[in-house]
Biotite code that builds the C-alpha atoms (Angstrom):
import biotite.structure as struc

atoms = struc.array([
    struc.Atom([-114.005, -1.088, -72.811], chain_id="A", res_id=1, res_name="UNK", atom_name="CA", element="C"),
    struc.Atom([-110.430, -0.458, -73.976], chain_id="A", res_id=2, res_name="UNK", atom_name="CA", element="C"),
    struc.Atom([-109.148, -3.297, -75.673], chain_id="A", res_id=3, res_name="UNK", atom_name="CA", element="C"),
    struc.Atom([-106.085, -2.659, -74.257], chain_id="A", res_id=4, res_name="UNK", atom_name="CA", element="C"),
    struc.Atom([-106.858, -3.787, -71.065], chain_id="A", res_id=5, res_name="UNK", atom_name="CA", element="C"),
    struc.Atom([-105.223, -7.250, -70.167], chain_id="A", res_id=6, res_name="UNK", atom_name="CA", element="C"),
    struc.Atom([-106.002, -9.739, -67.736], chain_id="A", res_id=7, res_name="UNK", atom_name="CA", element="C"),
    struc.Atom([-102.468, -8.912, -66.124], chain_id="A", res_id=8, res_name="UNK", atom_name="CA", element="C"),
    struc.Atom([-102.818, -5.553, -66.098], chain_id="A", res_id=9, res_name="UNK", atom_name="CA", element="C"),
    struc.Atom([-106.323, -6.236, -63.925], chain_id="A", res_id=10, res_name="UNK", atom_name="CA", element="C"),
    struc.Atom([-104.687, -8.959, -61.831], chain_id="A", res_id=11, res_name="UNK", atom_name="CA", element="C"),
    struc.Atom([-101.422, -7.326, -60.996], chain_id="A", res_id=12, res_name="UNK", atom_name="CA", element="C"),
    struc.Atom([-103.086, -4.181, -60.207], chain_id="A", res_id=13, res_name="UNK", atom_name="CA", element="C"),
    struc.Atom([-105.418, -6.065, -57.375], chain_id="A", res_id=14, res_name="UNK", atom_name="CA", element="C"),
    struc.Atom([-102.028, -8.382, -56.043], chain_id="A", res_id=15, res_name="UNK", atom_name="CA", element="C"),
    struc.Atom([-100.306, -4.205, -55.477], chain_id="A", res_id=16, res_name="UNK", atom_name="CA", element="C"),
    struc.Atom([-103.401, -3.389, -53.813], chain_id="A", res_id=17, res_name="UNK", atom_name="CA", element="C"),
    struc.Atom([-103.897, -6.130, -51.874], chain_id="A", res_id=18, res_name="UNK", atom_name="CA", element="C"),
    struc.Atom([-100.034, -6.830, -50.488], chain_id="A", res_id=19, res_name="UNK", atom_name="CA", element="C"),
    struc.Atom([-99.660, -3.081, -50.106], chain_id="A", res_id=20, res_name="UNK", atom_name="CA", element="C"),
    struc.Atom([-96.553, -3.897, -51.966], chain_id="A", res_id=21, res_name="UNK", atom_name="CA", element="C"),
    struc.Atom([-95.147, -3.535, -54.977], chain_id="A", res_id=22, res_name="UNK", atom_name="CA", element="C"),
    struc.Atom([-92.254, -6.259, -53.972], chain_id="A", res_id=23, res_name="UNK", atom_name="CA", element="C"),
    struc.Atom([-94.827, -8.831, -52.368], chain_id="A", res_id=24, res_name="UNK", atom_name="CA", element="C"),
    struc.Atom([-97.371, -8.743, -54.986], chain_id="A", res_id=25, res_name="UNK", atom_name="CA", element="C"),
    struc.Atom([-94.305, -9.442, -57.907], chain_id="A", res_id=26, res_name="UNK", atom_name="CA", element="C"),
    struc.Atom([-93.330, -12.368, -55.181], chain_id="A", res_id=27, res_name="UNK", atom_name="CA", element="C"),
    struc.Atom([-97.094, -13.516, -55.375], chain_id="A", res_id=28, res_name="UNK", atom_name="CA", element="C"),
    struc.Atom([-97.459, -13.101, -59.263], chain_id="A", res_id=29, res_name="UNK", atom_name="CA", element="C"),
    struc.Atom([-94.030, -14.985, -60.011], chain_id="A", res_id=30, res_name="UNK", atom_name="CA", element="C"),
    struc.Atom([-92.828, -11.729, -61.531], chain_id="A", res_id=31, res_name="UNK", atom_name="CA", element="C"),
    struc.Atom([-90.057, -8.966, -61.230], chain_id="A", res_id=32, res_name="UNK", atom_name="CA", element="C"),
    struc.Atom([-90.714, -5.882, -59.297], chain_id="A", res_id=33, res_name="UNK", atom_name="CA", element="C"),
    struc.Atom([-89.605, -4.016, -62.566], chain_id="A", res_id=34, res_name="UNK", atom_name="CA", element="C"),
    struc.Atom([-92.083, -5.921, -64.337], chain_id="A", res_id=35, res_name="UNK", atom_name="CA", element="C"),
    struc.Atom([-94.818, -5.653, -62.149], chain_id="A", res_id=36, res_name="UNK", atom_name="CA", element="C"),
    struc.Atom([-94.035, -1.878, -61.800], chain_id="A", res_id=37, res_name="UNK", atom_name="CA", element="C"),
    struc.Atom([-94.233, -1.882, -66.328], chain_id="A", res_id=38, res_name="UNK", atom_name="CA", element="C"),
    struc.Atom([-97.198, -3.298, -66.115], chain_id="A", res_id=39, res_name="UNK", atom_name="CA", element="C"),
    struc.Atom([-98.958, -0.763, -63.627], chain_id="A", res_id=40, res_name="UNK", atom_name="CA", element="C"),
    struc.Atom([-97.933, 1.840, -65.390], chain_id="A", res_id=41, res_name="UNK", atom_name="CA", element="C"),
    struc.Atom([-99.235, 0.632, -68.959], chain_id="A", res_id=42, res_name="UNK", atom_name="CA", element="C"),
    struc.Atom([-102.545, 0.017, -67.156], chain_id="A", res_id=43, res_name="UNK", atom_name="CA", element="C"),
    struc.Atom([-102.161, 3.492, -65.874], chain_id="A", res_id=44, res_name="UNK", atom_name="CA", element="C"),
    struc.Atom([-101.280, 4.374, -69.630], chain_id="A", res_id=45, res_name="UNK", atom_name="CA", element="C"),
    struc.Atom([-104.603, 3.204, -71.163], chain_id="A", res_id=46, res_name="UNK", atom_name="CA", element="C"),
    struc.Atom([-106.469, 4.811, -68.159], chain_id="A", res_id=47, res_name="UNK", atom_name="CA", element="C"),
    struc.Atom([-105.483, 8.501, -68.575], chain_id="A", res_id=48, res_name="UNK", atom_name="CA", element="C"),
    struc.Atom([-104.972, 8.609, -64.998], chain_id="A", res_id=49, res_name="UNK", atom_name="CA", element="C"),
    struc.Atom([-102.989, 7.265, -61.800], chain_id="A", res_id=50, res_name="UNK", atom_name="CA", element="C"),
    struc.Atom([-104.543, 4.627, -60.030], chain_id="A", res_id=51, res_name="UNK", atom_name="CA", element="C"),
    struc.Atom([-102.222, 4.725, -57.061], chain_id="A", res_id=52, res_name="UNK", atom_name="CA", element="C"),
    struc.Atom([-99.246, 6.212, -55.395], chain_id="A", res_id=53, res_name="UNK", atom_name="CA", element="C"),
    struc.Atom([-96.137, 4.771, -53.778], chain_id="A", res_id=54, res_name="UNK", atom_name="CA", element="C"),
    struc.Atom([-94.687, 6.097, -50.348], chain_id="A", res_id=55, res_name="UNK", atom_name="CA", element="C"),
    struc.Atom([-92.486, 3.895, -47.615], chain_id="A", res_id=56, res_name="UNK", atom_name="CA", element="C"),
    struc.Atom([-95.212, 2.631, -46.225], chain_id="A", res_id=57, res_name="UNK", atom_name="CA", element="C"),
    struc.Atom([-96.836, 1.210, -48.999], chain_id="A", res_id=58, res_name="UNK", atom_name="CA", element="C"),
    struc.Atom([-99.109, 2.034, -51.712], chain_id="A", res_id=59, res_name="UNK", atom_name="CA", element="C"),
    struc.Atom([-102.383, 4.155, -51.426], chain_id="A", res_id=60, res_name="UNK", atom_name="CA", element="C"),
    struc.Atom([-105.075, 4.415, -53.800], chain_id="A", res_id=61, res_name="UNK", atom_name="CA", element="C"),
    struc.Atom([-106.198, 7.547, -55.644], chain_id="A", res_id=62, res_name="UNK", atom_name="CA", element="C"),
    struc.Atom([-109.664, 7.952, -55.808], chain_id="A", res_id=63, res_name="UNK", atom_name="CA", element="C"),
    struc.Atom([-109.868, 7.176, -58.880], chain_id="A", res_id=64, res_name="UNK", atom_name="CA", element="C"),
    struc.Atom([-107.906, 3.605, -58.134], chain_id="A", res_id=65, res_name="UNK", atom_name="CA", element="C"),
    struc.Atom([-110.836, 3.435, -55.550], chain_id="A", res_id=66, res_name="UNK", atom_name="CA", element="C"),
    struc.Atom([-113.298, 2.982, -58.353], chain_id="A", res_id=67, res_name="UNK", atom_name="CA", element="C"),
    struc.Atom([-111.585, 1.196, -60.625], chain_id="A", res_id=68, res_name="UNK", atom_name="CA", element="C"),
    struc.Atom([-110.331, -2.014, -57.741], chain_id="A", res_id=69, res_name="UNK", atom_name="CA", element="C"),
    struc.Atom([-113.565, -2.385, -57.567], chain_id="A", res_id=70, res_name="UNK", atom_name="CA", element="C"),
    struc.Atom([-114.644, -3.242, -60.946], chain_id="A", res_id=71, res_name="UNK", atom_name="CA", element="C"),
    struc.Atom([-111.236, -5.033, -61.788], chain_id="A", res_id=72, res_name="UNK", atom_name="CA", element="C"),
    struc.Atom([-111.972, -7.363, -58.543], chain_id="A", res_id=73, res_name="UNK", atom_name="CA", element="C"),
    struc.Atom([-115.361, -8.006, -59.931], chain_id="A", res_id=74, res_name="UNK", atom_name="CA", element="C"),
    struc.Atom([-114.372, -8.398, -63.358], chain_id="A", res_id=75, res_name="UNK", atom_name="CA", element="C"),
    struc.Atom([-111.113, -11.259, -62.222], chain_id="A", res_id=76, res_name="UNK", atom_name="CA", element="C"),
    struc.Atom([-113.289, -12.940, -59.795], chain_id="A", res_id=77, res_name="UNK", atom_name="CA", element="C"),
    struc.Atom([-115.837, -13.221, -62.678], chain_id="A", res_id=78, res_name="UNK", atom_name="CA", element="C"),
    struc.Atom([-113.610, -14.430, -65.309], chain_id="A", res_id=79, res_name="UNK", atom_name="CA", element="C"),
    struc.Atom([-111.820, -17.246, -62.620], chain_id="A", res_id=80, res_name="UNK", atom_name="CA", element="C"),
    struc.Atom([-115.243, -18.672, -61.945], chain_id="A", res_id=81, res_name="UNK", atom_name="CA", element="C"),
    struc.Atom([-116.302, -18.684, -65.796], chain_id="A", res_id=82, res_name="UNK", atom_name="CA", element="C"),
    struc.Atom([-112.551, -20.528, -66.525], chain_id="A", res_id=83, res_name="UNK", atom_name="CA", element="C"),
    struc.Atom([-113.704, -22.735, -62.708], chain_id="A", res_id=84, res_name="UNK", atom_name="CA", element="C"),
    struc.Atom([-117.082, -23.842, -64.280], chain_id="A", res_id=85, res_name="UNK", atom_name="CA", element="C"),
    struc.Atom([-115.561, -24.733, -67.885], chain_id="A", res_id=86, res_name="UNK", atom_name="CA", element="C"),
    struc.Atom([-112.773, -26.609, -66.371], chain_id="A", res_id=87, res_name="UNK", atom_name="CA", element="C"),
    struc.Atom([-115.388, -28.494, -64.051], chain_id="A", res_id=88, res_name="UNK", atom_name="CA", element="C"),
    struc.Atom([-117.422, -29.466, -66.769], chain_id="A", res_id=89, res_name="UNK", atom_name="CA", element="C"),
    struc.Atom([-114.536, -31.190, -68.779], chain_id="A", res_id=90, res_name="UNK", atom_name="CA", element="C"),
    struc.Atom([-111.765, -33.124, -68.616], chain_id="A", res_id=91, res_name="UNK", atom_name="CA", element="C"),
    struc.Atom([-109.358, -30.631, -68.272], chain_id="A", res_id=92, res_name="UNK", atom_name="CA", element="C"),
    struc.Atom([-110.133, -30.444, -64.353], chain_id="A", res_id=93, res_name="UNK", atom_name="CA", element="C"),
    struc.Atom([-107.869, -32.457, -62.622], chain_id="A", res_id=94, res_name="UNK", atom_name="CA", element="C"),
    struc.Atom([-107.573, -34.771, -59.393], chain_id="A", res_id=95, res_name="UNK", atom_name="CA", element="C"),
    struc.Atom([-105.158, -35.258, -56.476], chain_id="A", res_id=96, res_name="UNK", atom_name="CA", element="C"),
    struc.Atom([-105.882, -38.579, -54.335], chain_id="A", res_id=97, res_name="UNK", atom_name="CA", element="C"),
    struc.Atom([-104.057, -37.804, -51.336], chain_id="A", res_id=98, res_name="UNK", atom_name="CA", element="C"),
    struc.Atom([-103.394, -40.388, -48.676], chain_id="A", res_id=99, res_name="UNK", atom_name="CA", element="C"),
    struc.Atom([-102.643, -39.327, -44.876], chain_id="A", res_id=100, res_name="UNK", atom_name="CA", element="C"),
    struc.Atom([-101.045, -41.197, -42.171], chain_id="A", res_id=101, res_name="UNK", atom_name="CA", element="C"),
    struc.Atom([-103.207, -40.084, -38.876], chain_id="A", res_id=102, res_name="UNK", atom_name="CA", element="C"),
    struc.Atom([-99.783, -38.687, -37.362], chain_id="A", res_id=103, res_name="UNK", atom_name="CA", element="C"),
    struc.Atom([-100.353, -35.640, -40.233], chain_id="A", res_id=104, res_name="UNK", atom_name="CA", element="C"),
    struc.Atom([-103.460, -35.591, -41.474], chain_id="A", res_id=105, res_name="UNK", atom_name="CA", element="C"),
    struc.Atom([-104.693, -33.124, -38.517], chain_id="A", res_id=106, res_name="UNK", atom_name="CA", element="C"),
    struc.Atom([-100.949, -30.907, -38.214], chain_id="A", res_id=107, res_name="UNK", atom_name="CA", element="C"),
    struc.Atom([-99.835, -31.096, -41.820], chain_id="A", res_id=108, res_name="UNK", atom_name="CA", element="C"),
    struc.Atom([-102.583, -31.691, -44.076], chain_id="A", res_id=109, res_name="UNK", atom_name="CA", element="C"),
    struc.Atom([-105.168, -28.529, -43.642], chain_id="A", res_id=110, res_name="UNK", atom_name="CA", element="C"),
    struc.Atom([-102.121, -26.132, -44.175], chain_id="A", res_id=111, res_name="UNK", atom_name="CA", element="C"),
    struc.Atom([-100.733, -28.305, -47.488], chain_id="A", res_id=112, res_name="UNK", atom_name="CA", element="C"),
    struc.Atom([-104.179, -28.316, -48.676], chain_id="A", res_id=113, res_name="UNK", atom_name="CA", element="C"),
    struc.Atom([-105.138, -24.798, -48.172], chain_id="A", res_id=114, res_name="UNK", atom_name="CA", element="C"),
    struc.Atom([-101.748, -23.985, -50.358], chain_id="A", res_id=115, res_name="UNK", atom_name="CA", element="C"),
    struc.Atom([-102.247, -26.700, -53.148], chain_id="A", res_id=116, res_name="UNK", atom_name="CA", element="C"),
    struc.Atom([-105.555, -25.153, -53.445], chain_id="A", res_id=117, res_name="UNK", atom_name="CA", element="C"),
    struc.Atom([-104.798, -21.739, -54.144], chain_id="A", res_id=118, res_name="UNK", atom_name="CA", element="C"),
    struc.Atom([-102.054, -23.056, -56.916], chain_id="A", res_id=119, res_name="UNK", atom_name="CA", element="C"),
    struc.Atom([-104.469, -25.323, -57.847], chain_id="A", res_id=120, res_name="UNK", atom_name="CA", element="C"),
    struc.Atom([-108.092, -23.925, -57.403], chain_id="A", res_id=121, res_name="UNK", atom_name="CA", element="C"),
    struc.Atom([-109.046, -26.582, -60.337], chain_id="A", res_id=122, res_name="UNK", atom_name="CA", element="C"),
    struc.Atom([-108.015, -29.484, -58.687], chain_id="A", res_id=123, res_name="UNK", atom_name="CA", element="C"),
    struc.Atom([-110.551, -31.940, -57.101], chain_id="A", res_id=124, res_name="UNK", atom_name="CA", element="C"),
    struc.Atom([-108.175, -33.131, -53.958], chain_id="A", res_id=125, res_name="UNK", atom_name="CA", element="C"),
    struc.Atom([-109.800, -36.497, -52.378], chain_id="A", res_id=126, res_name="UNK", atom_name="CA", element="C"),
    struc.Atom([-107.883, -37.667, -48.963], chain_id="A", res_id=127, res_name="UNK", atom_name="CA", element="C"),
    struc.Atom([-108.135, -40.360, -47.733], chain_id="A", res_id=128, res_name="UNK", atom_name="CA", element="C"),
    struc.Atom([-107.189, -40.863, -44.190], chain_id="A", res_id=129, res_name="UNK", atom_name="CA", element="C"),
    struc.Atom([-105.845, -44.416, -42.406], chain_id="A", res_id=130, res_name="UNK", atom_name="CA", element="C"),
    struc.Atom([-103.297, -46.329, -41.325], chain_id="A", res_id=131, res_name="UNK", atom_name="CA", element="C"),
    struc.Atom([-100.508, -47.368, -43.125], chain_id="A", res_id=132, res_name="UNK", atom_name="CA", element="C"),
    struc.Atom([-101.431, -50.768, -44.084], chain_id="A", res_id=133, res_name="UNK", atom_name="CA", element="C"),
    struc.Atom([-104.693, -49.425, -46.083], chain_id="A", res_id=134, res_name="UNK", atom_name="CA", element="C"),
    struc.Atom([-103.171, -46.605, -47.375], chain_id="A", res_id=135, res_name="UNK", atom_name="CA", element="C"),
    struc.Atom([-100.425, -49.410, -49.036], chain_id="A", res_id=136, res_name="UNK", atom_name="CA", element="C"),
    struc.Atom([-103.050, -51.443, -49.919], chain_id="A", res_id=137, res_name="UNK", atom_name="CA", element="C"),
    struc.Atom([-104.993, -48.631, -51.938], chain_id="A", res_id=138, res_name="UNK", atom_name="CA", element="C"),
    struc.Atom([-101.829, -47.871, -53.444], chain_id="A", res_id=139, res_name="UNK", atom_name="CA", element="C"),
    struc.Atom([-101.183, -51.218, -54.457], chain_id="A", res_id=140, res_name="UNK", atom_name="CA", element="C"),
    struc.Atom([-104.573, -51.481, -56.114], chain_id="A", res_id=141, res_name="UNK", atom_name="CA", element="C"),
    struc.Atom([-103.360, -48.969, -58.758], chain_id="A", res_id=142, res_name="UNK", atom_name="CA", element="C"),
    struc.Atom([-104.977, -45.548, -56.487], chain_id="A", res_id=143, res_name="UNK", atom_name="CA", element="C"),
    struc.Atom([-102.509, -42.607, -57.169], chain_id="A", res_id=144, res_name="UNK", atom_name="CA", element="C"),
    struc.Atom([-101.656, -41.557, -53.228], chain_id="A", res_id=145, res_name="UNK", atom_name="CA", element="C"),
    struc.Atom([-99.521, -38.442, -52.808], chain_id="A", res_id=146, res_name="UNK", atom_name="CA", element="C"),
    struc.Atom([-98.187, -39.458, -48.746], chain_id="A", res_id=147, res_name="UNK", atom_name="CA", element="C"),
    struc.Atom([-97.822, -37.119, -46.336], chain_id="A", res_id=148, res_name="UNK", atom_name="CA", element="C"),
    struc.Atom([-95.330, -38.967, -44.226], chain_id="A", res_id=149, res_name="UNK", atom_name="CA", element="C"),
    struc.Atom([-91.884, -37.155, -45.745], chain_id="A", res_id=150, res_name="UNK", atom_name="CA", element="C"),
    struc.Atom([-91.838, -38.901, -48.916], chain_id="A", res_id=151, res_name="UNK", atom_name="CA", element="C"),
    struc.Atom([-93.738, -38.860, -51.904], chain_id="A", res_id=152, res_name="UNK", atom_name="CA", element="C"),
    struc.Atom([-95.328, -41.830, -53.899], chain_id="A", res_id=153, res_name="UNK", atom_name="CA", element="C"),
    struc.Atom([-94.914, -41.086, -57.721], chain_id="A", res_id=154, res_name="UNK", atom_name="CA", element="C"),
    struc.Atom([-98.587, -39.739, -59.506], chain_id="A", res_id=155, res_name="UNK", atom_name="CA", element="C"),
    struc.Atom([-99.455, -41.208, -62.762], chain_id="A", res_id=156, res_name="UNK", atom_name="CA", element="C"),
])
């Protein structure tokens, strides 16, 4: 394998694929478009050959970028659950204790968590569902509650 080859080169080559765009894949990666665009072509660089090509209506691979999404899919996906496991394992995995008023817990909740867990795949997130009265009283007892009510309880 060509040392060359970075885990952003891997990653923002799957994100183009994926959003068919160069513009939404930068949005996705926190990056530029230019830089997004730099790093595509260094990756196409160290390949010897173009991966994909760039009309209005999105990208298309080459069938050469046809081979090589699917070994750079494999090879993320592999890495992310080796990093998943380690992090698991120690202490470096963290936990969210979130608390939900009934009122949100069914409208607000599976959409906030489904977010917060793709920012934060390592994250344990516990919730705890109830009125408001327990959900003071578990805060009061020292629990760290994140509230999904329009205002946020500080976490430790």
């Amino acid at each position: 394998m060509d040392r060359r080859i970075k885990f952003r080169h891997l990653d923002a080559f799957s994100a183009i694929v994926r959003a068919n765009s160069f513009k939404v894949a930068a949005n996705q990666l926190n990056l530029t478009q230019p830089a997004i665009s730099k790093t595509l072509r260094e990756l196409e660089e160290i390949l010897g050959v173009v991966v994909m090509t760039r009309s209005r209506a999105g990208v298309s691979l080459t069938p050469e970028g046809e081979v090589f999404l699917q070994f750079a899919e494999q090879s993320t996906a592999a890495l992310r659950n080796g990093l998943r496991s380690i992090r698991a394992t120690s202490s470096v995995a963290g936990q969210l204790k979130v608390g939900a008023l009934p009122s949100v817990a069914t409208s607000l909740l599976p959409k906030a968590a489904m977010i917060f867990a793709e920012q934060s795949p390592d994250t344990r997130v516990e919730i705890h569902e109830g009125p408001h009265s327990d959900l003071t009283a578990r805060l009061r007892q020292g629990g760290s509650i994140w509230w999904l009510d329009g205002w946020a309880a500080p976490m430790p």
